[in-house]
PAZAPA-4460 file (N, C-alpha, C; in steps of 0.05 Angstrom, whole numbers, plus 32768, in hexadecimal, padded with zeros to 4 digits):
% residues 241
    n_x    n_y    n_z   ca_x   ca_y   ca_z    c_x    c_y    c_z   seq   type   mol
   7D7F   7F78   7EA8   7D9A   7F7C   7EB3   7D9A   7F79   7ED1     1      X     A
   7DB2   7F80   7EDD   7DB0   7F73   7EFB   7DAF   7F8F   7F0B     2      X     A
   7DB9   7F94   7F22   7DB6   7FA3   7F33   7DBC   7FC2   7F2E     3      X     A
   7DAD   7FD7   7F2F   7DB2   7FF6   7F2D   7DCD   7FFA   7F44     4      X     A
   7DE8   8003   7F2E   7DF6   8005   7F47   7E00   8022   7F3D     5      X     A
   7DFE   8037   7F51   7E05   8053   7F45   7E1D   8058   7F5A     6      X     A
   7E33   8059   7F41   7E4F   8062   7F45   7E50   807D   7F3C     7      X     A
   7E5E   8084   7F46   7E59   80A0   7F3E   7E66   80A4   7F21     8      X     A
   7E58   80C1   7F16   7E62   80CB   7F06   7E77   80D5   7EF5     9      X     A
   7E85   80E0   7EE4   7E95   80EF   7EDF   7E93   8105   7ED1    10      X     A
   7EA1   8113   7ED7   7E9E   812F   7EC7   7EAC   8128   7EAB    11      X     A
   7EB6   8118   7EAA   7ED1   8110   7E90   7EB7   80FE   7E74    12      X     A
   7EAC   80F9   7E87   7E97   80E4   7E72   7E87   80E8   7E62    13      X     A
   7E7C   80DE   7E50   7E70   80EF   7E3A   7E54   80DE   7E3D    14      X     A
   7E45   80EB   7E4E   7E25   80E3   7E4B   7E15   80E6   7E2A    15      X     A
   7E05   80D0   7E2B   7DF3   80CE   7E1B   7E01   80BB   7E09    16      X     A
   7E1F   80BB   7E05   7E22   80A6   7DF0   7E2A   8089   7DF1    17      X     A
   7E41   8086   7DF3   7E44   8062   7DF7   7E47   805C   7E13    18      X     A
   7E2F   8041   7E17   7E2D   8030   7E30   7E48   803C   7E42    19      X     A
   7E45   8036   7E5F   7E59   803B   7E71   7E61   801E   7E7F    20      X     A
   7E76   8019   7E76   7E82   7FFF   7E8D   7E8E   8005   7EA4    21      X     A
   7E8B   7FFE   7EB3   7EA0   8007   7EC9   7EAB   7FF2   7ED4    22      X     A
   7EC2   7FED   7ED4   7EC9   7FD2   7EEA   7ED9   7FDD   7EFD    23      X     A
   7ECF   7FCD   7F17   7ED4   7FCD   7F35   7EF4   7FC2   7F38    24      X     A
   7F04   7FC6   7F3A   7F16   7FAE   7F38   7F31   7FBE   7F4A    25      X     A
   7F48   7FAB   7F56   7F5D   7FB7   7F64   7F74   7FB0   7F53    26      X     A
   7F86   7FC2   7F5A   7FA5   7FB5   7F46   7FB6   7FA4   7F52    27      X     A
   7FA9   7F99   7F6A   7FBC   7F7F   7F79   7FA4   7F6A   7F6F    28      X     A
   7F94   7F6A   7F65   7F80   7F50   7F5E   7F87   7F41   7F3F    29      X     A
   7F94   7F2E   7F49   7F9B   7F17   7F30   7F8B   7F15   7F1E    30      X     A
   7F6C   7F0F   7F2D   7F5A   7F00   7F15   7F4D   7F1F   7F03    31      X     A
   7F53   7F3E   7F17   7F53   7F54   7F01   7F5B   7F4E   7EEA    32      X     A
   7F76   7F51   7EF0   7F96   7F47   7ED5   7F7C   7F34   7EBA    33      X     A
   7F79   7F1F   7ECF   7F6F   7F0A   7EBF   7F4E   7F15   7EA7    34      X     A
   7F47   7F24   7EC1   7F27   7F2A   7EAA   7F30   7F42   7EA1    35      X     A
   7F40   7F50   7EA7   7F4D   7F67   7E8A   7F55   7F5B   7E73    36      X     A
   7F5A   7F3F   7E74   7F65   7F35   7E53   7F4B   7F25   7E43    37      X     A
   7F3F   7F21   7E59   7F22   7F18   7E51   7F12   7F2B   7E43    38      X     A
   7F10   7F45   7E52   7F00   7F57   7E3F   7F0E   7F65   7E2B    39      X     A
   7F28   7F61   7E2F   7F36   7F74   7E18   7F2E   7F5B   7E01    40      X     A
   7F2F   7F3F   7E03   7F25   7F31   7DED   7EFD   7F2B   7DE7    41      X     A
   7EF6   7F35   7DF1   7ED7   7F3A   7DF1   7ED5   7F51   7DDD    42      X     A
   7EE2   7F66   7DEE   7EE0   7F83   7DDC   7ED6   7F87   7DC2    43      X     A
   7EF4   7F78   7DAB   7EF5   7F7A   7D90   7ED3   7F69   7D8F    44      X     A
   7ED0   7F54   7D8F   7EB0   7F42   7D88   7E92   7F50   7D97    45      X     A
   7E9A   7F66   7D9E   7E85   7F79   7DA8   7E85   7F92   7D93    46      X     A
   7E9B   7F94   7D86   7EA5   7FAF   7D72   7E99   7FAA   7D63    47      X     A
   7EA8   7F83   7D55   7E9A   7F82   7D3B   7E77   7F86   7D44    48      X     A
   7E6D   7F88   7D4D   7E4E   7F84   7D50   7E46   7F9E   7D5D    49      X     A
   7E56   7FB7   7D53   7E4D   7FD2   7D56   7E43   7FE1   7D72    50      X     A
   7E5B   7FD4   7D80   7E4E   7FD4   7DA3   7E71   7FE0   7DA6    51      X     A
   7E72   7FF3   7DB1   7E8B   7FFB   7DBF   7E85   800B   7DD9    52      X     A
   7E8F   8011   7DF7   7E8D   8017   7E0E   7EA0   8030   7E17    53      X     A
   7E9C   803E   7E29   7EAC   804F   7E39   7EB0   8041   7E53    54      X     A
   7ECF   803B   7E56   7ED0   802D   7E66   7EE2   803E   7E7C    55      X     A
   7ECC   8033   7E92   7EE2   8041   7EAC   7EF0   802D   7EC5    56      X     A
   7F06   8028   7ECC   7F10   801D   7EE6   7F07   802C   7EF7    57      X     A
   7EFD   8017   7F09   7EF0   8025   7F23   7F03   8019   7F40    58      X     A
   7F0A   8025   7F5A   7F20   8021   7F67   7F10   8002   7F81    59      X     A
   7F19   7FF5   7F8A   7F12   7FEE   7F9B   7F34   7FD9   7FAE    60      X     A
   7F26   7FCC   7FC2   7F43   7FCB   7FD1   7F38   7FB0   7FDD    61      X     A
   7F4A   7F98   7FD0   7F46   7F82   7FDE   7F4D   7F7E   7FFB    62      X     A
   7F6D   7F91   8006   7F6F   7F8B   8024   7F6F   7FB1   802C    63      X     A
   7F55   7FB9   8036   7F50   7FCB   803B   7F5C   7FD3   8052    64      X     A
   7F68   7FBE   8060   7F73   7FC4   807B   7F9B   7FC4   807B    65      X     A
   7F9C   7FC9   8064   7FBC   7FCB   805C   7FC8   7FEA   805D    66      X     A
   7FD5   7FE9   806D   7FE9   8008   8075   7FF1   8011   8060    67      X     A
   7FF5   8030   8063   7FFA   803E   8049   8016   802D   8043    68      X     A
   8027   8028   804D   803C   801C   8046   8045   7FFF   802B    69      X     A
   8028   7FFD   8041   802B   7FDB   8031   8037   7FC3   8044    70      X     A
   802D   7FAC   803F   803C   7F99   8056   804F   7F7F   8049    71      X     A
   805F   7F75   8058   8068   7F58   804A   8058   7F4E   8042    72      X     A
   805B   7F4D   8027   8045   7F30   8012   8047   7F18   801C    73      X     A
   8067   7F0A   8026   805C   7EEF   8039   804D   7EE6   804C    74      X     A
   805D   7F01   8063   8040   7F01   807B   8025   7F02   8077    75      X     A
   8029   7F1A   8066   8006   7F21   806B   7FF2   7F02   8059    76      X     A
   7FFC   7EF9   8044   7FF2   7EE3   8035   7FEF   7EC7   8048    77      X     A
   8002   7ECC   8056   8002   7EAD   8069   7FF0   7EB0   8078    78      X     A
   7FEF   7EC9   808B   7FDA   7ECC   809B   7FBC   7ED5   809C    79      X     A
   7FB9   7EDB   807B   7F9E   7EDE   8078   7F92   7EC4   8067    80      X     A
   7FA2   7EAF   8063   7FA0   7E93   804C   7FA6   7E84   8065    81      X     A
   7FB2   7E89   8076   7FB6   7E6F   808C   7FCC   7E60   808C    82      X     A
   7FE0   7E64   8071   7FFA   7E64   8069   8002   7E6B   8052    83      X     A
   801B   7E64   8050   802A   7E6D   803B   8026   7E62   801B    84      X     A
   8027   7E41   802A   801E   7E2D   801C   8009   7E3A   8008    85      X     A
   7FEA   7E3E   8016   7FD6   7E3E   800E   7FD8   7E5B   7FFF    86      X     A
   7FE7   7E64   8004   7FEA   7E7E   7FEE   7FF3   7E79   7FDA    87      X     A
   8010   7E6C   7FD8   801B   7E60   7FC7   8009   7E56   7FAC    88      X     A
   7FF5   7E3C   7FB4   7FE5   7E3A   7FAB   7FCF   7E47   7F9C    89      X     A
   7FC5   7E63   7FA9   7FB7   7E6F   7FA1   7FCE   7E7F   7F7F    90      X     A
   7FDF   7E7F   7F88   7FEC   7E91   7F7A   7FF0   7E83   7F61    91      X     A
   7FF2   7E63   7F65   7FFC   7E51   7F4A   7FE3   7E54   7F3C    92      X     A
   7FD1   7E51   7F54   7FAE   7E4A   7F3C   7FAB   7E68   7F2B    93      X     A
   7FB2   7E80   7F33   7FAC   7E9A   7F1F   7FC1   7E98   7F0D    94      X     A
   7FD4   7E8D   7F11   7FEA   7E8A   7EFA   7FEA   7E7E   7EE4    95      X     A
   7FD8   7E62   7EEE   7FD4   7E59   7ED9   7FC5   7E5E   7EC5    96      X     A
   7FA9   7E6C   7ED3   7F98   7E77   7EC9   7FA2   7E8C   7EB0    97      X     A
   7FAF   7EA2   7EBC   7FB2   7EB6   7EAF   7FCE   7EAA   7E9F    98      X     A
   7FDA   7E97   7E9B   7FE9   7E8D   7E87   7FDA   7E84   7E6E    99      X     A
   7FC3   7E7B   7E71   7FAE   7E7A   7E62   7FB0   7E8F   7E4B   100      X     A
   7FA6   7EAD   7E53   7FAE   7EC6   7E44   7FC7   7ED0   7E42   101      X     A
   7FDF   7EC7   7E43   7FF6   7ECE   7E41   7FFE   7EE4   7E53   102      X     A
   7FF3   7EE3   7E69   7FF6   7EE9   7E7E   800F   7ED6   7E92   103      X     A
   8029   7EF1   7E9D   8042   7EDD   7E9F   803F   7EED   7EC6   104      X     A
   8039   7ED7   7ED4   802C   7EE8   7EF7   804A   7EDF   7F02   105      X     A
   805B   7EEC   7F0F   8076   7EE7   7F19   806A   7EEC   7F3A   106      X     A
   805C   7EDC   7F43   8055   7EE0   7F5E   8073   7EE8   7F78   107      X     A
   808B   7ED5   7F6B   809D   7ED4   7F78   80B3   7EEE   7F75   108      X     A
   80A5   7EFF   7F6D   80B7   7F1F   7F5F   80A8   7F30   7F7A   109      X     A
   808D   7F27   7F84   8082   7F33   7F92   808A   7F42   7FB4   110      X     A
   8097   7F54   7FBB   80A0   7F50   7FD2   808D   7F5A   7FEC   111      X     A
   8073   7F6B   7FE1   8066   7F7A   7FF3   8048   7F78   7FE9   112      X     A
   8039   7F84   7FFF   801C   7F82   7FF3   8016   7F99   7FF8   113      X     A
   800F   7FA9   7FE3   800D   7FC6   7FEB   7FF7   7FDE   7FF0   114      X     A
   7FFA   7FEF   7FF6   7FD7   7FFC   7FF7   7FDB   800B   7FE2   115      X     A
   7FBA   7FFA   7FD6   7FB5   8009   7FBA   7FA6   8026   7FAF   116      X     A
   7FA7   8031   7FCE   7F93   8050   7FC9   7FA1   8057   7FAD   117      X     A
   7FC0   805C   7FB6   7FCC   806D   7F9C   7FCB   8065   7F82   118      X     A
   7FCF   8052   7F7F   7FC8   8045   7F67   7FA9   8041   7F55   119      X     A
   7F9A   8046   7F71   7F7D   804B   7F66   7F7D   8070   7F5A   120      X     A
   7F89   807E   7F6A   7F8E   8094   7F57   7F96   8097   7F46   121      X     A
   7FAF   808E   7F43   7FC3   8093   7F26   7FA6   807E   7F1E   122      X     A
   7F9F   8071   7F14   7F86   806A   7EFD   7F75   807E   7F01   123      X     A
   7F6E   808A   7F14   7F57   80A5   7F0C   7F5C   80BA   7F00   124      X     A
   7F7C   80C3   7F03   7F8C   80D6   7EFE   7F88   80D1   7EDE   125      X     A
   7F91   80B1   7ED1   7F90   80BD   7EC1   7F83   80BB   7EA3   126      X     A
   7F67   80B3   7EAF   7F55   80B5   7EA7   7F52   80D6   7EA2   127      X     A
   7F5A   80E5   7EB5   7F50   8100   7EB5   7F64   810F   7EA8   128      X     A
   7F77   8104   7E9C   7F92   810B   7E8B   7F87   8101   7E67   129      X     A
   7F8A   80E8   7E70   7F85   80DE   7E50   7F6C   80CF   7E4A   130      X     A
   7F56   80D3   7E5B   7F47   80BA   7E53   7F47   809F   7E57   131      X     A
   7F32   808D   7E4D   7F35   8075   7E4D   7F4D   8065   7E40   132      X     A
   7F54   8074   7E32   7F6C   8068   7E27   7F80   8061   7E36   133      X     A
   7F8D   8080   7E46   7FA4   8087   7E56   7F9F   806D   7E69   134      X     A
   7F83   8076   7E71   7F80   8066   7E92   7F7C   8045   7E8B   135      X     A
   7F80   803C   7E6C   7F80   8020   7E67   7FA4   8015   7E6F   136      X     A
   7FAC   802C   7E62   7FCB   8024   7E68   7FD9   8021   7E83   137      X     A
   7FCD   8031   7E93   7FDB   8032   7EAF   7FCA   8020   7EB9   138      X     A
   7FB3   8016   7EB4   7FA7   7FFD   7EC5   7FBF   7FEA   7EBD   139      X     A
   7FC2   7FE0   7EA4   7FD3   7FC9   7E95   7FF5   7FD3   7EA8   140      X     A
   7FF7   7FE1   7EAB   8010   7FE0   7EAE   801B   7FE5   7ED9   141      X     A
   8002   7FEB   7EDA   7FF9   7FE0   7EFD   7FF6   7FC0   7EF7   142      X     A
   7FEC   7FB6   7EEC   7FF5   7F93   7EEE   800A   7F8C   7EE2   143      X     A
   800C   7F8E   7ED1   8027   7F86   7ECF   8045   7F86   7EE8   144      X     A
   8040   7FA7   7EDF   8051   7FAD   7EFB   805A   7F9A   7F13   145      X     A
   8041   7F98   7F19   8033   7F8A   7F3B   803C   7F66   7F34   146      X     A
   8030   7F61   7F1A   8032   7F3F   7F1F   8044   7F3A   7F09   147      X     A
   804F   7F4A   7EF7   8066   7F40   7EE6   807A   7F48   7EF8   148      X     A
   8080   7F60   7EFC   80A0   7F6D   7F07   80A0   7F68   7F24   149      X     A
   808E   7F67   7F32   8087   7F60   7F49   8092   7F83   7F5E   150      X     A
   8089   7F9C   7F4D   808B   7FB8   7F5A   8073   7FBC   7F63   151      X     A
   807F   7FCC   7F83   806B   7FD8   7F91   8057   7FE9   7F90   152      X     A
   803E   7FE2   7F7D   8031   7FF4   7F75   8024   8006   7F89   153      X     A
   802C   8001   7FA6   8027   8019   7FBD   8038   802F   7FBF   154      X     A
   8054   8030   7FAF   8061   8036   7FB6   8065   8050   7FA1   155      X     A
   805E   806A   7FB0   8053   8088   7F9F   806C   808B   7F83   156      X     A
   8083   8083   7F85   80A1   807C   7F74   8097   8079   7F57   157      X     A
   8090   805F   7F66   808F   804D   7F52   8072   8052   7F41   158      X     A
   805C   805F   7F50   8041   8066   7F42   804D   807B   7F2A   159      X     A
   805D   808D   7F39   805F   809F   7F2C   8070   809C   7F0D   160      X     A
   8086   8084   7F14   8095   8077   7EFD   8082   8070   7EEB   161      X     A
   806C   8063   7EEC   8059   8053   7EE2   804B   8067   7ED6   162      X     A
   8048   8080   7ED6   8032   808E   7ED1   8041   80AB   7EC3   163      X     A
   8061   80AE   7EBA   806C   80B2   7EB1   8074   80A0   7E9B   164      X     A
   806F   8088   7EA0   807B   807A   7E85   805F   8078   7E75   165      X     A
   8045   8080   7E7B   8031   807B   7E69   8026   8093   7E63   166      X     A
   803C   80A9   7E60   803D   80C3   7E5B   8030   80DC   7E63   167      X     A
   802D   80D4   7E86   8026   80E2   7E9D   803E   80F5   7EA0   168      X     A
   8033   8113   7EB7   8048   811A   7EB5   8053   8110   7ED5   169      X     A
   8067   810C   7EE1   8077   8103   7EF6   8067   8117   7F0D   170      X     A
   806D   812C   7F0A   806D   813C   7F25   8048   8139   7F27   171      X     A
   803A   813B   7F14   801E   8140   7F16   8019   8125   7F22   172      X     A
   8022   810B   7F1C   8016   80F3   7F2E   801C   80F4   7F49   173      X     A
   8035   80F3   7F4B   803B   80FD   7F67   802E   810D   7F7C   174      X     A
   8021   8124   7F74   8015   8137   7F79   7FFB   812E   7F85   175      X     A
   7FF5   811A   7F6F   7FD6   810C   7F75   7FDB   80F8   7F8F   176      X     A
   7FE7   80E4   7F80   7FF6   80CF   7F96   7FE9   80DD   7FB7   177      X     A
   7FFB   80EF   7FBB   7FF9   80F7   7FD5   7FE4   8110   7FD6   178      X     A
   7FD0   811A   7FCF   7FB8   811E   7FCB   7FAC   8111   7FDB   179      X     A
   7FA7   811D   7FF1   7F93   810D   8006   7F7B   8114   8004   180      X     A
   7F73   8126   7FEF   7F52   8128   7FEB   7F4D   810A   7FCC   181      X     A
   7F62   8103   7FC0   7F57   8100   7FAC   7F64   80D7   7FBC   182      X     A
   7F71   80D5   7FCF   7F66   80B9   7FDA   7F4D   80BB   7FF1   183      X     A
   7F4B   80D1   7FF9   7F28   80CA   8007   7F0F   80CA   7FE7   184      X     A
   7F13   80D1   7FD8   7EFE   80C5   7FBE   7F09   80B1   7FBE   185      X     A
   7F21   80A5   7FB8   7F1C   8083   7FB2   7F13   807A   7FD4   186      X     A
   7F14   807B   7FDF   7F0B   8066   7FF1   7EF5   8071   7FF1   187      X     A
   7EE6   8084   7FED   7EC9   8084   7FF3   7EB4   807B   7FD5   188      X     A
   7EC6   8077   7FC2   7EB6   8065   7FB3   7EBA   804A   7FB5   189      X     A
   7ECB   8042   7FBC   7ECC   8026   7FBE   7EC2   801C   7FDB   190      X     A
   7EB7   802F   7FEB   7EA6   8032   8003   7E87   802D   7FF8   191      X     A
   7E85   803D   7FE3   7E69   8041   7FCC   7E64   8018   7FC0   192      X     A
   7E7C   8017   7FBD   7E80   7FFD   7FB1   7E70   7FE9   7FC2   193      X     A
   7E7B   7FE5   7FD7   7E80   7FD5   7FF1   7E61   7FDB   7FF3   194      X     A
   7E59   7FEC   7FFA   7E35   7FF2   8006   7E27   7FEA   7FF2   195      X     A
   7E31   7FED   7FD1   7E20   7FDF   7FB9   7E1C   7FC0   7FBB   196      X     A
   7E2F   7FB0   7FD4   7E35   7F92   7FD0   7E49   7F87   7FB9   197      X     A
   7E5E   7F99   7FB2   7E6B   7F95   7F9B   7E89   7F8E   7FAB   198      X     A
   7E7D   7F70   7FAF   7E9C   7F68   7FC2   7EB4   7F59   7FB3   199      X     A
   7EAD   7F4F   7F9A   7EBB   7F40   7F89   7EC2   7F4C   7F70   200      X     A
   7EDD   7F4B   7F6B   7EEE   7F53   7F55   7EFE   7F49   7F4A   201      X     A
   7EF9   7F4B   7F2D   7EEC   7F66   7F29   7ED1   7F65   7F21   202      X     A
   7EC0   7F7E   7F20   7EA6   7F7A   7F17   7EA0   7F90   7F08   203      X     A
   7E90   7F8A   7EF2   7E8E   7F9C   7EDA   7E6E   7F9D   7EE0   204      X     A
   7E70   7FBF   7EDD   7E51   7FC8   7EE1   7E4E   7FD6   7EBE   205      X     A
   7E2B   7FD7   7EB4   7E2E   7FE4   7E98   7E12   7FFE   7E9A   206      X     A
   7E1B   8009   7E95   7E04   8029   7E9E   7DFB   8021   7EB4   207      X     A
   7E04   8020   7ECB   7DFB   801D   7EE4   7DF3   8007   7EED   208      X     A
   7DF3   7FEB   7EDE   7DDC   7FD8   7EE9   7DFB   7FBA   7EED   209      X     A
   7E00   7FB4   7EFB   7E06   7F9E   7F04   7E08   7F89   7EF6   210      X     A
   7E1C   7F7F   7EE8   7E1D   7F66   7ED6   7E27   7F4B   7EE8   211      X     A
   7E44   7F50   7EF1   7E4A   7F35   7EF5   7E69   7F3A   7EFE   212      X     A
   7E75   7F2D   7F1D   7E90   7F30   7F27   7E99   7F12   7F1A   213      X     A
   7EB9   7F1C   7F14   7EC2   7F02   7F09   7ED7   7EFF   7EF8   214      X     A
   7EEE   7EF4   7EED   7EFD   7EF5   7ECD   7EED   7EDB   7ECB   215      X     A
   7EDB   7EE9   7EB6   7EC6   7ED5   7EA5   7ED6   7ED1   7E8F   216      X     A
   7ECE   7EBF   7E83   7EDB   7EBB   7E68   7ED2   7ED4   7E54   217      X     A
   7EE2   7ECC   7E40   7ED9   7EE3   7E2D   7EB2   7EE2   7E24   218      X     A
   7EB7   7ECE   7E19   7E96   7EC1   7E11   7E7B   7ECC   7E27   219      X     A
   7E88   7ECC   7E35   7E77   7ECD   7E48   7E6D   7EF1   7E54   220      X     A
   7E86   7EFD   7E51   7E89   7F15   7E4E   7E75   7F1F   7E38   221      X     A
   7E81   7F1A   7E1C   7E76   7F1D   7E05   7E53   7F1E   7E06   222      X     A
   7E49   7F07   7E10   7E2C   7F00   7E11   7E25   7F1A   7E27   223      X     A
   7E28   7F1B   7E3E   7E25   7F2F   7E51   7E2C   7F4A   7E58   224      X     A
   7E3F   7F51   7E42   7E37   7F69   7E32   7E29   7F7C   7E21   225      X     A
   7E27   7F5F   7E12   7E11   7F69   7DF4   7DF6   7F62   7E01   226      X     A
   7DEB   7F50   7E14   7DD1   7F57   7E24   7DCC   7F71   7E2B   227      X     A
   7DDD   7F74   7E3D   7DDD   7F8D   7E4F   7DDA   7FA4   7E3A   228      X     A
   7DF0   7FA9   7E22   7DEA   7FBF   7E0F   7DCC   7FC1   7E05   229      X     A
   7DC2   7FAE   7E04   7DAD   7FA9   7DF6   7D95   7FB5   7E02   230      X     A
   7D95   7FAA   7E20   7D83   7FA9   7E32   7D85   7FD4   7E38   231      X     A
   7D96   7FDC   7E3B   7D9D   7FF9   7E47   7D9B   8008   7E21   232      X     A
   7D9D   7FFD   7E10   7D95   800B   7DFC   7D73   8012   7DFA   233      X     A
   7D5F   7FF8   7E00   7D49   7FF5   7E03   7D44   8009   7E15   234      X     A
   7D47   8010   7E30   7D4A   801E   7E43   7D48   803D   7E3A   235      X     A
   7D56   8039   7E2C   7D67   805D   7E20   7D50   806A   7E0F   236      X     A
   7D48   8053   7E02   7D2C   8055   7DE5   7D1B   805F   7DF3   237      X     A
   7D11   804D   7E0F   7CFB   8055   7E13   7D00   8075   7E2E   238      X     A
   7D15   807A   7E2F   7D14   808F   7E3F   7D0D   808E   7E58   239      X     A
   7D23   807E   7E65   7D17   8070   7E7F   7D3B   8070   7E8E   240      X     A
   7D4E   807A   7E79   7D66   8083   7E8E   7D78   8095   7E7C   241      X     A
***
């Protein structure tokens, strides 16, 4: 397997039994959207073959230098792409992509680019509410949100809308939202990230060891999961983690 990368722990997690995935990934990253439908179709062809995972979203921040506010999505895209044009562009090529998976990206719904600390909480939040489950839904519905409706997922409102409709309670996200101990943990793991060399997202790590950044196809997923299970089951046998 590839590189030892130790993210931290959880108290929520159930050591000793199924493999740990973790993927690195932000809720403003398209090709995320895109390898969430990838592995959600890997998954089932890993089931049938008696392999199932605990899976965790892990926070990280493509424009780390974005104000709590959030900035104009035109400006800031023109002037970090060199134009508008070339954004434009960028935006048709993930569309198409993710039309592929029935994935519908309304780039033009988009009005802001926002900072994703809070949104990296509300997914930790609620993980620590419902599990992998909970925290599958509020990932799915942070993209959506973001590239179907084109809502400000910086915007504490609207986190909190989001995290009430996937049967959060309102005032408790909120609460977190502006929780300034619980956005210095997301940035200092995705600080953890950054020092691991984990610059591309999203990237899926499996019991600690480094697979591969990317929306890979499913197939490809598939093969490089059931290695990796294989390889960290071997591991486990001989009492070596």
């Amino acid at each position: 397997m590839g590189t030892a990368i130790n993210l931290p722990a959880d108290s929520d997690h159930q050591i000793g039994g199924r493999p740990r995935l973790d993927i690195v990934s932000d809720t403003i990253c398209p090709w995320c959207y895109v390898g969430k439908r990838h592995l959600e179709a890997a998954l089932p062809i890993l089931a049938s073959e008696g392999l199932s995972f605990d899976i965790m979203w892990r926070p990280f921040r493509l424009n780390p230098d974005i104000p709590k506010g959030g900035v104009d999505r035109r400006a800031y895209r023109s002037a970090k792409f060199g134009s508008w044009e070339k954004s434009l562009a960028l935006d048709a090529q993930v569309a198409a992509a993710g039309a592929i998976d029935g994935l519908a990206f309304h780039h033009d719904r988009i009005v802001r680019t926002p900072n994703t600390v809070g949104s990296h909480i509300l997914i930790r939040l609620a993980h620590e509410v419902g599990g992998a489950a909970l925290q599958d839904r509020v990932v799915e519905a942070l993209f959506a949100g973001y590239f179907t409706q084109g809502s400000d997922v910086g915007d504490p409102e609207v986190l909190a809308d989001i995290g009430a409709a996937a049967g959060m309670e309102r005032p408790r996200v909120l609460a977190a939202v502006f929780d300034r101990a619980r956005g210095d943990e997301v940035m200092k793991e995705e600080r953890l990230a950054r020092d691991l060399h984990l610059n591309g997202v999203p990237s899926f790590v499996l019991d600690g060891k480094y697979l591969f950044s990317g929306a890979e196809p499913s197939y490809i997923i598939v093969a490089a999961l059931r290695d990796a299970a294989a390889a960290s089951a071997q591991l486990r046998r001989r009492g070596t983690v």
